[in-house]
C-alpha atoms as one frame of an Amber mdcrd trajectory, in Angstrom:
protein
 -85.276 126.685 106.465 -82.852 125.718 103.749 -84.820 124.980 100.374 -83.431
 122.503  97.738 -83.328 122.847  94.377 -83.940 120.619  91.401 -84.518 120.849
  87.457 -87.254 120.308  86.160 -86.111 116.961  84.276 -84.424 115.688  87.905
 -88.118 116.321  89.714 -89.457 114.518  86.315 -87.345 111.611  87.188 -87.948
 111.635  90.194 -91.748 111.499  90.270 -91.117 108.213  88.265 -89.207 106.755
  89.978 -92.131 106.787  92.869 -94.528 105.815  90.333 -92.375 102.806  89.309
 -92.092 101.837  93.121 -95.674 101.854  93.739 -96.436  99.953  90.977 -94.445
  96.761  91.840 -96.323  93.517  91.484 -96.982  91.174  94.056 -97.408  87.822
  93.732-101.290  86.194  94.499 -99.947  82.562  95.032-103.434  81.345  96.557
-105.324  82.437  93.477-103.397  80.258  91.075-104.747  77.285  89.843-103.453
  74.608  87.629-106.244  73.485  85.495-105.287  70.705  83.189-102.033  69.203
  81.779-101.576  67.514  79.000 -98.694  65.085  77.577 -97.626  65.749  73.889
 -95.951  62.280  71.993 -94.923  63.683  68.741 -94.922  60.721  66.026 -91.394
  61.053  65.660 -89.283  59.426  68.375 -86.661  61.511  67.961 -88.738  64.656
  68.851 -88.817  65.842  72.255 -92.344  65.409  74.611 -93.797  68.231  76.605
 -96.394  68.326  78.849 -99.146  71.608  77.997 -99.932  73.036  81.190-102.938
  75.446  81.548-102.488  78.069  84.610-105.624  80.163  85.674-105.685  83.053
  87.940-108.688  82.869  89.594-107.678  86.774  91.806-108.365  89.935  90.301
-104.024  90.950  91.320-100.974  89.719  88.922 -99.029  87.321  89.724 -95.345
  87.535  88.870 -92.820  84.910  89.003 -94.654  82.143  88.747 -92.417  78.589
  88.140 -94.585  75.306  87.352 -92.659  72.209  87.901 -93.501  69.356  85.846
 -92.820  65.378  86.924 -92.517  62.896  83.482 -93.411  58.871  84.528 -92.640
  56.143  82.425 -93.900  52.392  82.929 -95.287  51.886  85.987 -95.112  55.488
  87.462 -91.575  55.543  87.801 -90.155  59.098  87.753 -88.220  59.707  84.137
 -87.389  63.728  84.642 -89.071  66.816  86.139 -88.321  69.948  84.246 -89.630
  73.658  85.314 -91.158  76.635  82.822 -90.870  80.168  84.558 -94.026  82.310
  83.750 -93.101  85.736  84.401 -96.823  87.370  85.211-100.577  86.061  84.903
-102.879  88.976  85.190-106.222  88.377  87.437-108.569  86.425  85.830-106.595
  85.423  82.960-105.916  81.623  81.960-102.106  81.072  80.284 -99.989  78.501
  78.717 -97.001  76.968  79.726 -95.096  73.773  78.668 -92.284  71.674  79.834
 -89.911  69.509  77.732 -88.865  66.229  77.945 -85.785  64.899  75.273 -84.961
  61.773  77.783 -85.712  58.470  76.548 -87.400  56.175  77.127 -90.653  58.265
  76.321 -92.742  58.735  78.811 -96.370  57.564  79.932 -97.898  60.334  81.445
 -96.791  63.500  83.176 -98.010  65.712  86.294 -96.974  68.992  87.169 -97.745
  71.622  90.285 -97.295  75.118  90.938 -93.622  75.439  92.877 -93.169  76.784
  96.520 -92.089  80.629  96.701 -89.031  81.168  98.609
């Protein structure tokens, strides 16, 4: 039986490297929720609007990667823009912030947004 040698720092690295594997994230898509969303007019026209979005993760695993895709209607529910905001983890049972930005004119009326498909 042959027996192969390392240094110390190489078995070091080594060992974390295997850590770092195991400890990968997976994404918990059925335990997100989108709780409320909110349009922001600023007084100024010439500001952009953005539409508040409040994410909870109802699991107890993170989710990583997360993209919300938010719709902005004008008059009569016609379709202005949708823009996306990339959340990049939500720990289990943790509620965060995201937000979306509009600079299109005209301004819009209202806005809706939904968690997008993985792929």
């Amino acid at each position: 039986m042959r027996r192969i040698r390392t240094s110390r720092p190489a078995a070091a690295f080594l060992a974390a490297g295997l850590i770092v594997t195991c400890a990968t994230p997976t994404r918990a898509d059925a335990a997100l929720v989108l709780r409320e969303t909110r349009l922001h007019t600023p007084p100024d026209s010439h500001e952009p609007q953005r539409a508040m979005v409040n994410l909870r993760n109802t699991g107890p695993d993170l989710a990583t990667n997360v993209t919300v895709l938010c719709t902005f209607t004008g008059a009569g529910g016609a379709v202005l823009d949708t823009q996306q905001a990339s959340v990049p983890e939500v720990v289990g049972l943790a509620d965060v912030q995201a937000e979306t930005i509009y600079y299109g004119w005209p301004r819009a009326s209202g806005a809706t947004c939904r968690l997008a498909e993985p792929h």
